[in-house]
C-alpha positions in Angstrom: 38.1 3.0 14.9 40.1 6.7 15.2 42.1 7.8 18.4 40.7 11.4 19.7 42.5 14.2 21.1 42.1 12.5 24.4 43.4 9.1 23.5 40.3 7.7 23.2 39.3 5.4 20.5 35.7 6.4 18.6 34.0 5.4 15.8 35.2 6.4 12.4 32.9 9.7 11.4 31.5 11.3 7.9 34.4 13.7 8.5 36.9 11.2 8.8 35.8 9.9 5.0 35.8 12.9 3.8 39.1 13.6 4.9 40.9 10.1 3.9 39.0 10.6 0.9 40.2 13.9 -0.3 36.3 15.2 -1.0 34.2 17.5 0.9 31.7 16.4 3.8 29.0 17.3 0.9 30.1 14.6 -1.4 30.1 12.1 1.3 26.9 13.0 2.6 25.5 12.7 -1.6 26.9 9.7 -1.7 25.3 7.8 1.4 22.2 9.5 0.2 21.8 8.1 -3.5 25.1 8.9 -5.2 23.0 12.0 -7.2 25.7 14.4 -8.6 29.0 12.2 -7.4 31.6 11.8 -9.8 32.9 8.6 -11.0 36.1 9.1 -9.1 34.9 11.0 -6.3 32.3 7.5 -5.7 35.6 5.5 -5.9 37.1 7.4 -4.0 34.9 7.4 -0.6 33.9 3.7 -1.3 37.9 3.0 -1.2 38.0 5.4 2.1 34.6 3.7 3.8 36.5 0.5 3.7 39.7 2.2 5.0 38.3 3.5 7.9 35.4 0.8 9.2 32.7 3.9 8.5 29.2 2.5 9.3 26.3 4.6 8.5 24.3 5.7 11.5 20.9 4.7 10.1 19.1 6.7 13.2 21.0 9.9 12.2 20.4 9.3 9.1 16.4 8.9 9.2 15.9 11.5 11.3 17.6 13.8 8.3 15.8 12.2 5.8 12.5 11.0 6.8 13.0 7.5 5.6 13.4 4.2 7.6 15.7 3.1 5.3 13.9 -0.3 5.9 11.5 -2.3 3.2 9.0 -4.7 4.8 7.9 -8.0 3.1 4.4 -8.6 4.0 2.5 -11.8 3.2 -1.3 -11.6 4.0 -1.2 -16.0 4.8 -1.2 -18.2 7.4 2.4 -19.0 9.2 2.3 -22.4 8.1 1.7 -22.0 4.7 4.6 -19.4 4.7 6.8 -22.3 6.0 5.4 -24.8 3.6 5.6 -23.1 0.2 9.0 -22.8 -1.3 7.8 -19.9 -3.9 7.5 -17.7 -0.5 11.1 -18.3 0.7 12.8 -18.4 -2.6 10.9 -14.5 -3.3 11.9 -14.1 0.2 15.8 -14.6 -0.1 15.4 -12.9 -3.7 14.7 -9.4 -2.4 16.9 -9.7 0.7 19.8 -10.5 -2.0 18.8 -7.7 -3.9 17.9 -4.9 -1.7 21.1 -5.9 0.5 23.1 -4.4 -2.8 21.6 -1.3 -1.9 22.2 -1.4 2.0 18.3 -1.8 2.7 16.9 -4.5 5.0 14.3 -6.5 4.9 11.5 -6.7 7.7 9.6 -9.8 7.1 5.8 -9.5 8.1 3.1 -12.1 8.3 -1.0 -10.9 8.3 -2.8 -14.1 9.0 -6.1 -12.2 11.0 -8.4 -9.2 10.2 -6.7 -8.4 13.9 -3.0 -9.0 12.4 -4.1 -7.0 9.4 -5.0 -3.8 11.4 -2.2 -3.7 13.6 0.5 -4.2 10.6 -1.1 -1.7 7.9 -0.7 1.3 11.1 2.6 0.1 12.0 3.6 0.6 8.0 1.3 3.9 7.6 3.6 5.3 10.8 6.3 5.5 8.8 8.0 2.7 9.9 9.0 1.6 6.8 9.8 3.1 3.5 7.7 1.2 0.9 6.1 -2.6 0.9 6.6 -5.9 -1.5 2.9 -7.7 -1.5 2.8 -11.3 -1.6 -0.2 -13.4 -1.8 -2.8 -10.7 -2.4 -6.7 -11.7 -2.0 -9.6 -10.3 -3.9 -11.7 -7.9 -1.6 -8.3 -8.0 1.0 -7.8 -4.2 1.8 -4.3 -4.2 2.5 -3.4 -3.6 -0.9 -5.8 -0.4 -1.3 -5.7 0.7 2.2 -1.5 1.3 2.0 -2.3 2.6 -1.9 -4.4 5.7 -0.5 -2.0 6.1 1.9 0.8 6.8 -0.3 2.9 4.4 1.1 5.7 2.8 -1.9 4.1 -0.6 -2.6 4.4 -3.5 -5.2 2.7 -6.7 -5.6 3.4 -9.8 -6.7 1.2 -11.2 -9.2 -1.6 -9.2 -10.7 -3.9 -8.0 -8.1 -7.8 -8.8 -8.6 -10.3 -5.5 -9.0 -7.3 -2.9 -8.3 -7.0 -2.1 -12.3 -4.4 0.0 -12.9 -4.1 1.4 -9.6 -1.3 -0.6 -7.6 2.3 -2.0 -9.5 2.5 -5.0 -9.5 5.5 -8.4 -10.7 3.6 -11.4 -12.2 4.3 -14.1 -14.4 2.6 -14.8 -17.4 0.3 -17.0 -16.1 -2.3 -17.3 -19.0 0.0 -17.9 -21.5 2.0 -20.3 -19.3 -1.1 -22.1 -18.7 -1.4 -22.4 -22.6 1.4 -24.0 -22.8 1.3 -26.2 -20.6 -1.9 -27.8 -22.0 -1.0 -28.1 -25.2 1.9 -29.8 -24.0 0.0 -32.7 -22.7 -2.4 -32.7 -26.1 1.1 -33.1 -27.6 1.0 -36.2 -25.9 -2.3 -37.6 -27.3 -4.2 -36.7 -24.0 -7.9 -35.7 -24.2 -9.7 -35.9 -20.9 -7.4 -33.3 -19.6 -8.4 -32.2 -15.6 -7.0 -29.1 -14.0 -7.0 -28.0 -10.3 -6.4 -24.5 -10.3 -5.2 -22.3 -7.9 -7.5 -19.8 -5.6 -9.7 -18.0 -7.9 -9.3 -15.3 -5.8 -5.9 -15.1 -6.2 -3.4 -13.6 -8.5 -2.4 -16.2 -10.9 -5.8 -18.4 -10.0 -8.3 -16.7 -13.0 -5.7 -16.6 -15.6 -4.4 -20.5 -15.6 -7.7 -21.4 -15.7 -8.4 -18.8 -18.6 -5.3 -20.1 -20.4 -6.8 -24.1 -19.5 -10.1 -22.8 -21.3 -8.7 -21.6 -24.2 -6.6 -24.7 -25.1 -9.4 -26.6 -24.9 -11.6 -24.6 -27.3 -8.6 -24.1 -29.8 -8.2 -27.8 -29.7 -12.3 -28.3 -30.3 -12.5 -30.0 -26.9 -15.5 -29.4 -25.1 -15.0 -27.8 -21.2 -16.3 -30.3 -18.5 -17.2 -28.9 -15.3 -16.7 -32.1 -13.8 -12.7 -31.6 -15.3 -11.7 -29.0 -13.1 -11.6 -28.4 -9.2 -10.5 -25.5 -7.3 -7.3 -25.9 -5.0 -5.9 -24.0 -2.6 -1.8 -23.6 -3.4 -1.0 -26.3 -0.5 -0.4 -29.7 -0.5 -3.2 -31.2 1.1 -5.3 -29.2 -1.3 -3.9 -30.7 -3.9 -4.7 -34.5 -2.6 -8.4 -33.1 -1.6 -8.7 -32.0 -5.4 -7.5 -35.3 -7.0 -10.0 -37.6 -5.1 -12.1 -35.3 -6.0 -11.9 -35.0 -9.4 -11.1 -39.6 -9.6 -14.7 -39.3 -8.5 -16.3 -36.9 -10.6 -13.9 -38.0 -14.1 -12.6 -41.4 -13.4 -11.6 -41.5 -17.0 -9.4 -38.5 -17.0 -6.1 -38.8 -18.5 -4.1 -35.8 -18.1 -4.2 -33.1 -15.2 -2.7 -29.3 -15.1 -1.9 -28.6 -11.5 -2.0 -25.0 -10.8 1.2 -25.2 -8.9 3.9 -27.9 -7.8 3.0 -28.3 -4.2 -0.5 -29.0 -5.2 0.8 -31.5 -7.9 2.7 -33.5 -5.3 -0.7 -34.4 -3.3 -1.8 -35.1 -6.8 0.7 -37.5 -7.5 0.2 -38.9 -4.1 -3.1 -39.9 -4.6 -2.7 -41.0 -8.1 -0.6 -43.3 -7.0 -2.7 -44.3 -4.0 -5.7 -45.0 -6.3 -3.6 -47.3 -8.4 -2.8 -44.9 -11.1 0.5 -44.7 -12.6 2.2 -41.7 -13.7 2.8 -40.5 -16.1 1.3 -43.9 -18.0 -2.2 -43.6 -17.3 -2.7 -40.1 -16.1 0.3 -37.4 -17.0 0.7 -34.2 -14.8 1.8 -31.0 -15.1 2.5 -28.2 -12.8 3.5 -24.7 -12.9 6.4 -23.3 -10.5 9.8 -25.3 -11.0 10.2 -24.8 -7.6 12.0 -27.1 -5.5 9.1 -29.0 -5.0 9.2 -30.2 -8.9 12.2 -32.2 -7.8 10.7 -33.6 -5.0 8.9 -36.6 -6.3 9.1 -39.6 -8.1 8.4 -38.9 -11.7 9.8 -35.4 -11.3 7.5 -33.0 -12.2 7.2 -31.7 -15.8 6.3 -27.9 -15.0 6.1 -24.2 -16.1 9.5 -22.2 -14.8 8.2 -19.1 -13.4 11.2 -16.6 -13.3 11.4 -15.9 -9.4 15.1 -14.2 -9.3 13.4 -11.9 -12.1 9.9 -11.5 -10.2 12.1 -10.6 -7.3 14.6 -8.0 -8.7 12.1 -5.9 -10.9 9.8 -5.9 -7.3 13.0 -4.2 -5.6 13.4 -2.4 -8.5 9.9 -0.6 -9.6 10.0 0.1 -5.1 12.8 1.8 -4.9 12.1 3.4 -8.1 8.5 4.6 -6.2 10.6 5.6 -3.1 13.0 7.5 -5.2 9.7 9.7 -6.4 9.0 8.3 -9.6 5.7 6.3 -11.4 5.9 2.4 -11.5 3.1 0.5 -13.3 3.2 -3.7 -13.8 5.2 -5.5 -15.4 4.5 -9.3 -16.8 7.5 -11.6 -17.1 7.5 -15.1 -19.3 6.9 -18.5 -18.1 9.6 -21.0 -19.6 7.9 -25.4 -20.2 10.5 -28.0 -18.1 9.9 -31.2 -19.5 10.6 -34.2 -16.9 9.4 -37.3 -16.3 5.6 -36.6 -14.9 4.1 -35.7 -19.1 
């Protein structure tokens, strides 16, 4: 705080950094805005007066000189629960908080469960309440994704978005070739009748395991059994509905690739339910490493997917967009963690 002429204390101003900084009101004003065409030691020198003087930026001022919100939202088109229940969402979550806090941006987190929720959210972001959008969780034949596209609005996703092409920028892992690995991993292990529950098919990430499942199988001359494979959902309980499932349709199967680690923990579950040990009669493997892999007893041998990575190039290729310039998608590698399960 600064005294004014009247005694009064007030809130430290731009002029009052500017002048304990020994630089113009222009410079300051440059460097709140972006830092474009700020010397080295003119930035130190205002960052070194900002802390001087307690100088908080009046965001309100400021958007009303820029036309930005200065604000990113998060927006998962899911259920509540699910958000709650999956670790991937709050690890991505705290990732871009961390990283867009380095840039003074917060993060609005927004949850689309309903057509009706869906609506309301897409005009609240098309108003301009926020400058650009991280995706998470995108659906085939959702609109979300398109509808904030055409509208200009900044906007990343996270995995590769189904029947967009080229259109939207997007974060994913590699999933196929993740998947790959993973099944030759437990061939390694002299496993043939090899199951798979995969994630949503409508999902990013769902197709391409089960691509990189497929073409394991036919590199290894193994034939591909309908009867092998079940669809999940990315929860839980979708993983325990898949393994009954598929102890019914393959009781002979020895291996399974879970689609992801929460869905391999209601495998395991049930595995062990039926009388099934793990990994001696049937080994697992999932794809995540979330904390989830951790979670059970074997601990889960699993694909790493590179979440601090996923999350830092999203905040990155959005405020690129923001900033004015083109953004396309970028694919990052999956890593195998060998544990206990396979």
């Amino acid at each position: 705080m600064t005294t004014s002429a009247n005694g009064r204390r007030r809130p430290p101003t731009i002029h009052d950094v500017a002048r304990e900084a020994g630089v113009s009101r222009g410079t300051v004003s440059r460097f709140l805005n972006g830092g474009h065409y700020v010397s080295p030691a003119a930035r130190r020198a205002v960052e070194a007066a900002i802390r001087k003087t307690g100088y908080v930026v009046n965001r309100h001022a400021r958007s009303l000189s820029t036309g930005r919100s200065d604000s990113v939202a998060f927006l998962l088109t899911e259920p509540q629960e699910k958000f709650f229940e999956d670790p991937n969402f709050n690890v991505l979550l705290r990732g871009c908080t961390e990283r867009l806090a380095q840039h003074d941006i917060p993060l609005l987190l927004m949850l689309a469960e309903s057509d009706d929720d869906r609506r309301r959210l897409t005009r609240y972001i098309t108003s301009g309440h926020v400058d650009g959008v991280l995706l998470l969780s995108n659906h085939s034949g959702d609109p979300v994704a398109a509808e904030l596209h055409d509208a200009g609005i900044p906007l990343v996703v996270c995995g590769k978005p189904i029947g967009l092409g080229s259109k939207v920028s997007y974060v994913a892992a590699a999933d196929r070739e993740g998947a790959q690995e993973m099944v030759r991993h437990l061939l390694t292990g002299g496993r043939r009748r090899i199951g798979m529950v995969t994630g949503p098919l409508d999902m990013p990430g769902g197709p391409d395991r089960l691509a990189g499942y497929r073409d394991v199988l036919a590199e290894a001359g193994l034939p591909y059994d309908p009867a092998l494979v079940v669809e999940g959902d990315f929860r839980r309980s979708g993983g325990e509905r898949a393994a009954r499932r598929l102890l019914a349709q393959a009781p002979d199967m020895d291996a399974v690739f879970v689609a992801s680690d929460l869905m391999a923990l209601g495998v395991v579950n049930v595995l062990q339910q039926a009388g099934r040990s793990v990994p001696g009669d049937i080994t697992v493997g999932g794809f995540d490493d979330s904390p989830a892999a951790t979670a059970i007893a074997p601990a889960l041998t699993t694909m790493r997917q590179p979440f601090d990575r996923i999350s830092a190039e999203m905040v990155r290729m959005l405020l690129a967009q923001i900033a004015g310039e083109d953004t396309a998608g970028v694919i990052l590698p999956t890593e195998l963690v060998v544990r206990d399960s396979a």
